[in-house]
Residue frames relative to the residue before (quaternion, step in Angstrom):
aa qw qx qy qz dx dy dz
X 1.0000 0.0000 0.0000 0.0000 0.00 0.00 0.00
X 0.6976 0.5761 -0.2603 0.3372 3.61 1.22 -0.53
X 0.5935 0.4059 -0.2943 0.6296 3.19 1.50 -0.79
X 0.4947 0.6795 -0.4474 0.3056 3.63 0.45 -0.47
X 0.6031 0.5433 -0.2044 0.5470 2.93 1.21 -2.68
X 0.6691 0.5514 -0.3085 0.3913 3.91 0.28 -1.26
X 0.6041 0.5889 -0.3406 0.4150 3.59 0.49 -1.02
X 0.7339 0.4891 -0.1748 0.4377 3.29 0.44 -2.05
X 0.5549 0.6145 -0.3451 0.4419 3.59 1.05 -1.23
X 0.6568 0.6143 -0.2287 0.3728 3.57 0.36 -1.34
X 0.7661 0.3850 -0.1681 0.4865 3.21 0.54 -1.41
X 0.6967 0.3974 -0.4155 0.4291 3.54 0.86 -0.41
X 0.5035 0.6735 -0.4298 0.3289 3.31 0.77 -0.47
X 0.7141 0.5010 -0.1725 0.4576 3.29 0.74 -1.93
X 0.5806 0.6002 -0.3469 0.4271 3.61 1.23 -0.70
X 0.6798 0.5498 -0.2763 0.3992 3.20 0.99 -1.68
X 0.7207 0.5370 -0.1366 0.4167 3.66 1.02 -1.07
X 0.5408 0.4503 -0.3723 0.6051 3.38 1.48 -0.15
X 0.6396 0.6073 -0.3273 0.3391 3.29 1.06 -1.13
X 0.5407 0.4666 -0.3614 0.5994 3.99 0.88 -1.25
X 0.5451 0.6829 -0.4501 0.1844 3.51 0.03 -0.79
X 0.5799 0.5605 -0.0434 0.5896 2.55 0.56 -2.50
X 0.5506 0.6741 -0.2020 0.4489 3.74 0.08 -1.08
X 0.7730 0.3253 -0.0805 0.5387 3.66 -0.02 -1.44
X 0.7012 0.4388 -0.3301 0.4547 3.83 0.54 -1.10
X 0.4850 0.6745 -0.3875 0.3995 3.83 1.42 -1.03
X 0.8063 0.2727 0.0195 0.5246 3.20 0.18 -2.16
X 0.5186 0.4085 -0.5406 0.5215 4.37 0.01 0.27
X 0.6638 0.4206 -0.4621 0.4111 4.15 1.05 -0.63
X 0.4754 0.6693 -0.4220 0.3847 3.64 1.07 -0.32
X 0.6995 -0.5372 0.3568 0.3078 3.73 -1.41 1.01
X 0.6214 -0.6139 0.3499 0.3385 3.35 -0.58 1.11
X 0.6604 0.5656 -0.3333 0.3645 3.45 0.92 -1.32
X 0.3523 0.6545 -0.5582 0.3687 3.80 0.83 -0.18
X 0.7925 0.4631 -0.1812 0.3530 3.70 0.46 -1.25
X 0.6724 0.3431 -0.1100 0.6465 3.60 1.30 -0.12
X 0.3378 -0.6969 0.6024 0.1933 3.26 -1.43 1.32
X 0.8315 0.2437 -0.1910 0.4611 3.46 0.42 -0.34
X 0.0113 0.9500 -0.3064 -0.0592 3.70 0.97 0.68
X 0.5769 0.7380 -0.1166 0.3300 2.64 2.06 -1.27
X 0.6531 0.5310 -0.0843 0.5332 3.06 1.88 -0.84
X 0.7942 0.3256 -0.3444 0.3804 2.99 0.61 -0.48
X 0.7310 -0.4484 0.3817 0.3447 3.73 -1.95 -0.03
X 0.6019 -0.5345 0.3929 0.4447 3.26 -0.89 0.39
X 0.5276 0.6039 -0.3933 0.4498 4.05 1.50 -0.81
X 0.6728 0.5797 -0.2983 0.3497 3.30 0.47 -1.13
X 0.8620 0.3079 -0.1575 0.3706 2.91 0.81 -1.38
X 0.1748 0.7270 -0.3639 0.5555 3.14 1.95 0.83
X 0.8082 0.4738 -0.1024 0.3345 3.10 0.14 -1.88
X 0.7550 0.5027 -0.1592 0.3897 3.14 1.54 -0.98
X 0.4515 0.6342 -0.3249 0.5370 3.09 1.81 -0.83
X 0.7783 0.4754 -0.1701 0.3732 3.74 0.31 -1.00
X 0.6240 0.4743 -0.2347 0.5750 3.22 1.50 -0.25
X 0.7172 0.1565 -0.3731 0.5674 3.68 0.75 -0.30
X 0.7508 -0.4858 0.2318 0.3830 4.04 0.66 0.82
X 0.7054 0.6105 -0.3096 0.1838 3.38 1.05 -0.23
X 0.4340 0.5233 -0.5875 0.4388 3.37 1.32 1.20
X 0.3984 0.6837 -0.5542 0.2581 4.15 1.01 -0.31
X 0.6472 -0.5656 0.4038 0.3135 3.48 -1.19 -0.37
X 0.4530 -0.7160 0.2387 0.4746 3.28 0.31 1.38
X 0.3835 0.6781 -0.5016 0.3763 4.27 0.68 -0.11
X 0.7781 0.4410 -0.1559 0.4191 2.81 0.39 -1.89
X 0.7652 0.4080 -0.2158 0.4488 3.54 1.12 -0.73
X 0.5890 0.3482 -0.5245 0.5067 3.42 1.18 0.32
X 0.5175 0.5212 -0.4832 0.4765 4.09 0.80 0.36
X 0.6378 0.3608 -0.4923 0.4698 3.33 0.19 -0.32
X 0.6734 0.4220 -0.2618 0.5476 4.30 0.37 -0.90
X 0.6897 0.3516 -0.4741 0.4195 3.37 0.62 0.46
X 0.5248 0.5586 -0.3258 0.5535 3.48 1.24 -1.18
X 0.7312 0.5241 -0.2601 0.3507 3.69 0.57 -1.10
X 0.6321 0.5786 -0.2474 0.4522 3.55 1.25 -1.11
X 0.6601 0.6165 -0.1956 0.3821 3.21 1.44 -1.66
X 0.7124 0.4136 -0.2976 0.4825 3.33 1.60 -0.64
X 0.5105 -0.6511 0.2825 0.4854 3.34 1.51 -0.23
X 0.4663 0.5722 -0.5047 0.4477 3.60 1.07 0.88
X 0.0554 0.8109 -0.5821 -0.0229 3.37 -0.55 1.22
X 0.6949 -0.5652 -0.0011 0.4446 3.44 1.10 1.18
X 0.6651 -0.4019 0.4448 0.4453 3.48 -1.12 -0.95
X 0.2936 -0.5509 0.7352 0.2642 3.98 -1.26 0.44
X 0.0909 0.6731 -0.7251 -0.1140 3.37 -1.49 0.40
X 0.7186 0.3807 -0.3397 0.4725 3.87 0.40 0.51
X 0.7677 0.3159 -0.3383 0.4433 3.54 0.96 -0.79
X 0.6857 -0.0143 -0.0154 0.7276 3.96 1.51 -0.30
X 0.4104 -0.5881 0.6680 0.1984 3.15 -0.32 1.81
X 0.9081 -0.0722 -0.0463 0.4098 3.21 -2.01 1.68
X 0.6196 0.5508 -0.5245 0.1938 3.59 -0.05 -0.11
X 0.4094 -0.5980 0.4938 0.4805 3.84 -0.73 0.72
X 0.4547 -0.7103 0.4824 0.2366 3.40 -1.64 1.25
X 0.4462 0.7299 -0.3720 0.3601 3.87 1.62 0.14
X 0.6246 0.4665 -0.3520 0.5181 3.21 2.02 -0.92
X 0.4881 0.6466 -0.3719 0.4533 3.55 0.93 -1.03
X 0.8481 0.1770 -0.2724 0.4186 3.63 -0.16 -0.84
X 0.6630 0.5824 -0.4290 0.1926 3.45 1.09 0.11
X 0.3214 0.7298 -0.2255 0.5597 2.93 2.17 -0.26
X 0.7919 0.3322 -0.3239 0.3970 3.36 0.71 -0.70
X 0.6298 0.6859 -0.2738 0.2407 3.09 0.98 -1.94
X 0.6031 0.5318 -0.4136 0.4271 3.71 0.95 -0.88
X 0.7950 0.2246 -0.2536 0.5032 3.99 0.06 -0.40
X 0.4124 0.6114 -0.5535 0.3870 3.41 0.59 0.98
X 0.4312 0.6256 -0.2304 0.6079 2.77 2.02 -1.83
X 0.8071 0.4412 -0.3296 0.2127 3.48 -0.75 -1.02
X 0.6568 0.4255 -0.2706 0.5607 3.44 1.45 -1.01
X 0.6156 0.5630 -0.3829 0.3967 3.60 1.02 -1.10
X 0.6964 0.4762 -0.3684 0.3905 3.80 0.69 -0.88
X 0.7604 0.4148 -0.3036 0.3969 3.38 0.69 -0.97
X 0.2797 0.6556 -0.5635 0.4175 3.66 1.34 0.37
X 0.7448 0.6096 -0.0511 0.2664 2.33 0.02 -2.15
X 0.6813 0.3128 -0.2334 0.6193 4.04 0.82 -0.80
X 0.6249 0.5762 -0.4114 0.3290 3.26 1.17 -0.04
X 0.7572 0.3366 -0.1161 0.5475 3.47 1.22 -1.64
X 0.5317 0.6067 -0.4934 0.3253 3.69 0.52 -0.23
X 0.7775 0.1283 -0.2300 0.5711 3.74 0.40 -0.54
X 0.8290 0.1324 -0.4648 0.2814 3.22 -0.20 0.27
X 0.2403 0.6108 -0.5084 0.5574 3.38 1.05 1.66
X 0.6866 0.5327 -0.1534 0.4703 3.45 0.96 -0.99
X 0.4809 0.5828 -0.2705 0.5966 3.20 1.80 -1.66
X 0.7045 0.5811 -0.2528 0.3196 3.56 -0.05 -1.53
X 0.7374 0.4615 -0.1672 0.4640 3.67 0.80 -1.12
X 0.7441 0.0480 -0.3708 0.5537 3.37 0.94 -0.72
X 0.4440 0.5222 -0.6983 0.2063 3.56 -0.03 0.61
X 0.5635 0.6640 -0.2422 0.4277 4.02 0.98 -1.09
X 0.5505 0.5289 -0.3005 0.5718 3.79 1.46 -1.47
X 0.8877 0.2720 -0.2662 0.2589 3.64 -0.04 -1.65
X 0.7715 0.2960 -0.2399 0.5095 3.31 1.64 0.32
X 0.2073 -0.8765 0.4233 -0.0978 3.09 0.60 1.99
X 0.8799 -0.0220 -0.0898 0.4660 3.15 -0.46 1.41
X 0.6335 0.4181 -0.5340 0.3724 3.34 1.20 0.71
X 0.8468 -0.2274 -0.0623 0.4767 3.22 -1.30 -0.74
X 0.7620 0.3001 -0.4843 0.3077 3.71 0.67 -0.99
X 0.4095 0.6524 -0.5328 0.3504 3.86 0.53 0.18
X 0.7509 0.4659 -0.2305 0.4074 3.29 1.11 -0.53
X 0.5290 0.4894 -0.2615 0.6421 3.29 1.56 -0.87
X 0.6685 0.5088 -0.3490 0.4151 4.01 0.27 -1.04
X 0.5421 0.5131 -0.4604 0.4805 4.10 1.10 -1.27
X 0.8262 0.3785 -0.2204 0.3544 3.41 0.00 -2.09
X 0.5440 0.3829 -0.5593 0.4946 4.02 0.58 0.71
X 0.5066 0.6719 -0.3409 0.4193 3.64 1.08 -0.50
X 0.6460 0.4563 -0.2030 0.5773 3.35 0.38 -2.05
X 0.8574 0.3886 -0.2647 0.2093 3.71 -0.36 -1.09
X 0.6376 0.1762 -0.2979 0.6882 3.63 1.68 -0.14
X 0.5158 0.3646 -0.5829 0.5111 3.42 -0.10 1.42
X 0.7520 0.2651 -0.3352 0.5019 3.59 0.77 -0.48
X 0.7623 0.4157 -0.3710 0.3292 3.47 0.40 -0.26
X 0.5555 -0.5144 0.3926 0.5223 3.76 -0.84 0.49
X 0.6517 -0.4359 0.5139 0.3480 3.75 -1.79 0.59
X 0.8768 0.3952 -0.1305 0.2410 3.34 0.50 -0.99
X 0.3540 0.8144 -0.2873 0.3590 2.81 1.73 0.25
X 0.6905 0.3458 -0.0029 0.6353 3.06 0.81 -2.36
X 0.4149 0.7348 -0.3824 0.3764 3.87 1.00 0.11
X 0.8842 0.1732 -0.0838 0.4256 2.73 0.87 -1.39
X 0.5519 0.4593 -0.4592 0.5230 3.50 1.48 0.36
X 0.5164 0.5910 -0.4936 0.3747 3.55 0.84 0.48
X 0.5388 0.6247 -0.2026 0.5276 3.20 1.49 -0.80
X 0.6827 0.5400 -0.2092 0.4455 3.72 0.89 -1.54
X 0.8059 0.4153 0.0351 0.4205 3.14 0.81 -1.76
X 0.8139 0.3100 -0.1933 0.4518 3.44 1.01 -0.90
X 0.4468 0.5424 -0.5318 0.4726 3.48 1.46 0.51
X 0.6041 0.5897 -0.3824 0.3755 3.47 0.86 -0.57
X 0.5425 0.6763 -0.1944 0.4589 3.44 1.00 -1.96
X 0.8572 0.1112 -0.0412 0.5011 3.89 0.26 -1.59
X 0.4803 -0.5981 0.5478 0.3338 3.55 1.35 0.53
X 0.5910 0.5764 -0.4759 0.3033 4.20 0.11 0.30
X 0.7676 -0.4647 0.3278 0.2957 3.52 -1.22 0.17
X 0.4191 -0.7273 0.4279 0.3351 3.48 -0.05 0.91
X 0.6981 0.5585 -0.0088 0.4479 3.37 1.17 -1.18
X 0.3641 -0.7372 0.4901 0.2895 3.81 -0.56 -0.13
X 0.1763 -0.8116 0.5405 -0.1344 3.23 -0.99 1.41
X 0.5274 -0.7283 0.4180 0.1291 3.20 0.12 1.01
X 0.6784 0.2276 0.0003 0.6985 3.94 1.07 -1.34
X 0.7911 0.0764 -0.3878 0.4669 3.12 0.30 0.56
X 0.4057 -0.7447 0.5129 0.1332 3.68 -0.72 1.67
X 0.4980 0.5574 -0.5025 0.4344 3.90 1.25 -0.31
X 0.8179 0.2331 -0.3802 0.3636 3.63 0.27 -0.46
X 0.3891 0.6500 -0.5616 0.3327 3.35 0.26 1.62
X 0.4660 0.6697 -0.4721 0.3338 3.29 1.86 -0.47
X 0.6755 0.4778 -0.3999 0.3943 3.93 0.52 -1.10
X 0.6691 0.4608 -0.4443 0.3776 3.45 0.33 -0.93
X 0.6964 0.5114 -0.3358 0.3751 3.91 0.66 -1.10
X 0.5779 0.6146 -0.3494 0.4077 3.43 1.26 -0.91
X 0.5596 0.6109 -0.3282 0.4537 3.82 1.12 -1.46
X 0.7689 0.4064 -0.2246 0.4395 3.26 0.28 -1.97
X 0.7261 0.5051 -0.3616 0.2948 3.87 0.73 -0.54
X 0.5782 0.6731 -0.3453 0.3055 3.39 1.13 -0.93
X 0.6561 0.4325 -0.2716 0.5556 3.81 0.89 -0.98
X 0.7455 0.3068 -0.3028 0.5083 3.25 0.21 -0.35
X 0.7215 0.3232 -0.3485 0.5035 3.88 0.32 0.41
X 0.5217 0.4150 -0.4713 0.5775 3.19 1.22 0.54
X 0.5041 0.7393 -0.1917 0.4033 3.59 0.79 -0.88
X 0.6180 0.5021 -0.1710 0.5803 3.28 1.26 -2.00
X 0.6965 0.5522 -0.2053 0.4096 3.54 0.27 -1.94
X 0.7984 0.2675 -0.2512 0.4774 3.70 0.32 -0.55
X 0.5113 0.3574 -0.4540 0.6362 3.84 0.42 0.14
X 0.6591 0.4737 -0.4484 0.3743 3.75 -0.05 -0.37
X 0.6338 0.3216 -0.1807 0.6799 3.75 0.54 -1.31
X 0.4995 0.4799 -0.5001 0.5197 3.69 -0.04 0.22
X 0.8394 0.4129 -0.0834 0.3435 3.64 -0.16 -1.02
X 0.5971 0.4958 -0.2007 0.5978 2.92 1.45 -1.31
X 0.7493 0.3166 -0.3801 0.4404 3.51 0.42 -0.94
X 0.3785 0.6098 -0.4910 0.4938 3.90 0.70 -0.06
X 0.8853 0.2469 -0.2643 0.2923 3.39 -0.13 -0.85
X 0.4564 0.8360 -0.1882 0.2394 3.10 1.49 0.26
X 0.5792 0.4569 0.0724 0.6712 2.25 1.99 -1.44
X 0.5915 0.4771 -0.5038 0.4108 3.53 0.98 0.54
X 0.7422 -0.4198 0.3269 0.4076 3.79 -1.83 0.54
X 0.7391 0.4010 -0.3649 0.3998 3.42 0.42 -0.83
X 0.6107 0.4439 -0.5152 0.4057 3.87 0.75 -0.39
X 0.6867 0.4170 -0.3531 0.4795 3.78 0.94 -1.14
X 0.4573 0.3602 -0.5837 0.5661 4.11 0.27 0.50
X 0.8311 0.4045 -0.3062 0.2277 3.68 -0.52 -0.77
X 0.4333 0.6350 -0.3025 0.5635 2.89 2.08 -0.21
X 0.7220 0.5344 -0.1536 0.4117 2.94 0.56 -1.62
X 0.7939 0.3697 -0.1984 0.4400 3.39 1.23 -0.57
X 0.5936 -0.6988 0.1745 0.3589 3.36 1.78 0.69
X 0.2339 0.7039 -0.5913 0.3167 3.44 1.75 0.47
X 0.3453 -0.8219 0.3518 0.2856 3.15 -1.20 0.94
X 0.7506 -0.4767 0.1403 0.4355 3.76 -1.12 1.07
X 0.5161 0.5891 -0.4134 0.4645 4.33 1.27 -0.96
X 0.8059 0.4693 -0.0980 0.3473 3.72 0.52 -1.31
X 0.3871 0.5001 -0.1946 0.7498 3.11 2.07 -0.53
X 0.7926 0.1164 -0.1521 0.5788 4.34 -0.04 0.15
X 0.8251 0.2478 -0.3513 0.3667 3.29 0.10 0.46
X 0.6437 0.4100 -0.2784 0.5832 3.43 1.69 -0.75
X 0.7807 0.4240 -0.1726 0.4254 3.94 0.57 -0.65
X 0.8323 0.1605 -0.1856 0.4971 3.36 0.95 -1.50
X 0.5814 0.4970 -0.4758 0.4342 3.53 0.63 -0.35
X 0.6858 0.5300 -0.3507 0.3547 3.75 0.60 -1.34
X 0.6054 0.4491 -0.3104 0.5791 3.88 0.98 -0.85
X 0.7329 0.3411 -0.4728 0.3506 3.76 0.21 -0.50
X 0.5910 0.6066 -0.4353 0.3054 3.48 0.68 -0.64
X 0.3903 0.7516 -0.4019 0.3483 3.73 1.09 -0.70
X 0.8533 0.3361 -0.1907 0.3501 3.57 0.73 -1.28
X 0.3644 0.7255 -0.3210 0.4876 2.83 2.08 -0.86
X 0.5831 0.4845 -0.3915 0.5215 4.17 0.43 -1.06
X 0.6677 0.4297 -0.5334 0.2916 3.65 -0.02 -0.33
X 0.7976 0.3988 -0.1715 0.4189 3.64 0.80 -1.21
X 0.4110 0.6345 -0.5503 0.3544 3.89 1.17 0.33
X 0.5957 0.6318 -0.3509 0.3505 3.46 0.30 -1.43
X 0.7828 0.3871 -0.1834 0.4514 3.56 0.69 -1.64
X 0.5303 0.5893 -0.2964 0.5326 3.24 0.93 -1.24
X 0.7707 0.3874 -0.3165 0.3947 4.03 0.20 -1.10
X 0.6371 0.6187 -0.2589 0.3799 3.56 0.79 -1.08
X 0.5924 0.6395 -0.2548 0.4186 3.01 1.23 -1.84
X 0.8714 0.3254 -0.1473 0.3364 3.58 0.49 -1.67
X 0.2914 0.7577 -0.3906 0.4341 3.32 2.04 -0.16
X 0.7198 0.6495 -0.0186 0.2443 2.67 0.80 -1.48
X 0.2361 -0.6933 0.5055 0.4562 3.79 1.91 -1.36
X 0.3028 -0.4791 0.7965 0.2105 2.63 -1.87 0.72
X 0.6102 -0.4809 0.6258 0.0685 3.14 -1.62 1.27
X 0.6638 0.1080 -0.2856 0.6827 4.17 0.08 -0.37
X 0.6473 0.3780 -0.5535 0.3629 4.18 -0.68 -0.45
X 0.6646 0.5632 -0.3249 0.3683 3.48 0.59 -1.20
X 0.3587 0.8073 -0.1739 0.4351 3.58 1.13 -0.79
X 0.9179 0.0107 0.0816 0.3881 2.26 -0.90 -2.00
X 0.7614 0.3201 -0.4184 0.3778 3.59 0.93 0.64
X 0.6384 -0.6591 0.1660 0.3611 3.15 1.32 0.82
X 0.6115 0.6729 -0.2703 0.3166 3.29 1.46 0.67
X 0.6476 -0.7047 0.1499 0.2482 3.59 -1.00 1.86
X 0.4636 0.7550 -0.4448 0.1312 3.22 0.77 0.44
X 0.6947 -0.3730 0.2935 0.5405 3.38 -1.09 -0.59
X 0.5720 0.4325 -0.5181 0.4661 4.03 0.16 -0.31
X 0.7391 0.3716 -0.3110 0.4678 4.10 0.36 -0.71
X 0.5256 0.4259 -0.5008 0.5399 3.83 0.70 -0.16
X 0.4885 0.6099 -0.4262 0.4557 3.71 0.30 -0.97
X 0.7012 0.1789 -0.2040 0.6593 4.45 -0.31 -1.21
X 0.6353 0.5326 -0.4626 0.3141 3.63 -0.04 0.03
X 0.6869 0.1854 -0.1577 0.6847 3.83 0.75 -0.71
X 0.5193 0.2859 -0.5939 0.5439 4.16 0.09 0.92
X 0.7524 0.2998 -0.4114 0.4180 3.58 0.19 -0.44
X 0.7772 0.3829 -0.3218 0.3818 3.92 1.25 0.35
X 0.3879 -0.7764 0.2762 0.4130 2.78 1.93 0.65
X 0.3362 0.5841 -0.7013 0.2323 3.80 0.49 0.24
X 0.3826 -0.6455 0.6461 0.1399 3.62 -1.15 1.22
X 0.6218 0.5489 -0.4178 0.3708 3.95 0.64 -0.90
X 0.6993 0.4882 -0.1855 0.4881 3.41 0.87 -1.32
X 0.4641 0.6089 -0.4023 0.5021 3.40 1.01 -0.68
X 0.8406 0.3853 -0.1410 0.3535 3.00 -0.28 -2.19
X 0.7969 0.2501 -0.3190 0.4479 4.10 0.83 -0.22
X 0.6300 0.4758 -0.5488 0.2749 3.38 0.87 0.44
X 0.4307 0.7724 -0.2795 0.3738 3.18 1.72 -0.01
X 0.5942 0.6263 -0.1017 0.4943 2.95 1.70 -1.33
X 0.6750 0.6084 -0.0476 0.4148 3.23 1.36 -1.30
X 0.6626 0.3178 -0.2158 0.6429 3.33 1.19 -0.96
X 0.4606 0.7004 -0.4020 0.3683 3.99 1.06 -0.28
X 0.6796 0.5501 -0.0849 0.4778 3.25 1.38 -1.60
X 0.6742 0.4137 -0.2801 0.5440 3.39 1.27 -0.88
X 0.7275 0.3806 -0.3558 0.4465 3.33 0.61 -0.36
X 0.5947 0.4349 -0.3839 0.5566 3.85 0.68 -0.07
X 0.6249 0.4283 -0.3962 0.5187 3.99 0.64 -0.77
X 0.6579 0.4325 -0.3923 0.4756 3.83 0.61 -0.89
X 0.5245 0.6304 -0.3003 0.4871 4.11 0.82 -0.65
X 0.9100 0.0660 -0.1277 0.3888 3.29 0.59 -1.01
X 0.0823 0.7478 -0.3979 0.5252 3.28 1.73 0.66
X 0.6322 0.6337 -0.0879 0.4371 3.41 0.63 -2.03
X 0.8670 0.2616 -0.1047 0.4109 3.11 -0.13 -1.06
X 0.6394 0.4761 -0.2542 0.5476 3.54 1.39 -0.80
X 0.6152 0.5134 -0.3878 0.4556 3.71 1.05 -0.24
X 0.6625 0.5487 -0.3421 0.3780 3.61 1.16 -1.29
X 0.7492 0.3977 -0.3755 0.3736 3.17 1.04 -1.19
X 0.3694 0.5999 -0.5245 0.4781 3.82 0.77 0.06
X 0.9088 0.1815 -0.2227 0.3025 3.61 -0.26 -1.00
X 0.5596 0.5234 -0.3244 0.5547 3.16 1.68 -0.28
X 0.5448 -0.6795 0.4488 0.2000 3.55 -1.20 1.18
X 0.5931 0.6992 -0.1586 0.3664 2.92 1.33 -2.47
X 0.8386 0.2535 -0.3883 0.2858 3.12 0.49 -0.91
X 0.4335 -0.7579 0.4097 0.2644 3.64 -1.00 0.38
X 0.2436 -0.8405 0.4345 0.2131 3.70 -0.83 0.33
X 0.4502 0.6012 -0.2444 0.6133 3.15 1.90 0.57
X 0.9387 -0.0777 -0.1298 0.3097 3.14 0.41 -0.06
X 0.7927 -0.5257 -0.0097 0.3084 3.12 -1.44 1.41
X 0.7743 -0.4058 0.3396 0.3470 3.54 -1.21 0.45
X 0.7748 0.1753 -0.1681 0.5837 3.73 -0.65 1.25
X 0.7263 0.3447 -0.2819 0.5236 3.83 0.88 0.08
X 0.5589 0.4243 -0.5325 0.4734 3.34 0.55 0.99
């Protein structure tokens, strides 16, 4: 299990570091003025002078080591456009808690009855709710996010009588945002479930236990649900972290301080710092939620081995 854990560790790392890379070469192409609150004023020396003073004439190596060594201590620099000088660690910590707040209650929202959804759809293959359960599937996978976004917003402030907007003191207008952030992801839940579930149906050992009169409740809840759920563990971790985390248009478009709305806030103020670590930030959640994944599956999964070499298990 250690060298496994170790293995998985490795690779994310090396990912994470290609990743800032990539990352750094994106946002150093970005207009100088990102780096200066008052750019407009100053000389072209100055703004020489200044570049060279917060490191950004070194070689870009040398400058992703310093923002790593720096992150690692928990300094992820300075804002100079979205809060002239303020460390951006306070800025997101201020935020990060009601990202959490909307991201959990999603989340306790769509996980079971996503889960609900899948094996109801599995234990009735091809009738009606399999049919009703696809076409909620098909229709927020095929349709843009923002679409049904915003008539949820239009329509369901009306429907639950609640603020269109986000209000702090008042916790009713949290139902729309949670609803937005839940729907994809309980559809999401529901179709990898019946996916999996129906896979295991169709294997020898369910048709022997059939075959041997085990009865049909104990067959789908002890065999096929319990084996399908195994894969399911890979995509919670990400899937949780991810939404912990804000969606970036929900957050928006109901006006609420988290980290997905600070995000369109400093691209639309060009503050490159803020830019360049919340990017960095959601990078981490998605690679920690990735490998989270994999270190959880092999825990609950037997099959997989920790002895032996890649591709032979």
């Amino acid at each position: 299990m250690l060298v496994y854990s170790l293995k998985r560790l490795g690779r994310a790392l090396i990912t994470l570091v290609i990743l800032i890379t990539i990352v750094f070469i994106l946002v150093r192409a970005m207009p100088e003025e990102g780096y200066f609150s008052n750019y407009e004023k100053m000389s072209p020396q100055q703004i020489e002078v200044g570049l060279r003073k917060m490191g950004l004439k070194d070689p870009l190596y040398v400058q992703v080591g310093k923002f790593l060594y720096n992150a690692l201590r928990g300094d992820l620099g300075i804002s100079y456009r979205y809060r002239i000088n303020a460390k951006i660690t306070d800025i997101i910590s201020s935020k990060i808690g009601i990202s959490m707040k909307v991201g959990l209650i999603s989340m306790v929202v769509s996980l079971p009855l996503g889960m609900a959804l899948g094996i109801l759809m599995a234990r009735s293959k091809g009738g009606f709710a399999d049919k009703l359960g696809n076409a909620y599937i098909v229709f927020i996978q095929a349709v843009p996010n923002a679409v049904y976004f915003i008539f949820i917003q239009l329509y369901g402030s009306d429907l639950f009588r609640v603020s269109m907007l986000y209000k702090e003191t008042e916790w009713t207008s949290l139902i729309l945002p949670v609803i937005s952030l839940a729907l994809p992801s309980i559809s999401s839940y529901a179709m990898w479930l019946r996916r999996y579930m129906v896979d295991e149906t169709n294997k020898d050992y369910i048709k022997l236990a059939r075959a041997k009169g085990v009865p049909n409740s104990t067959i789908w809840f002890r065999h096929v649900f319990r084996n399908s759920v195994v894969p399911m563990v890979n995509l919670i971790p990400g899937s949780i972290l991810l939404t912990i985390s804000g969606s970036i248009y929900v957050e928006s478009l109901y006006s609420i301080p988290g980290m997905g709305g600070l995000l369109v806030d400093v691209i639309k103020r060009q503050d490159n710092n803020m830019v360049l670590a919340l990017v960095v930030i959601f990078a981490v959640m998605s690679i920690l939620g990735l490998l989270l994944g994999d270190l959880l599956m092999a825990v609950v999964d037997p099959r997989i081995s920790f002895t032996k070499k890649e591709g032979s298990r």
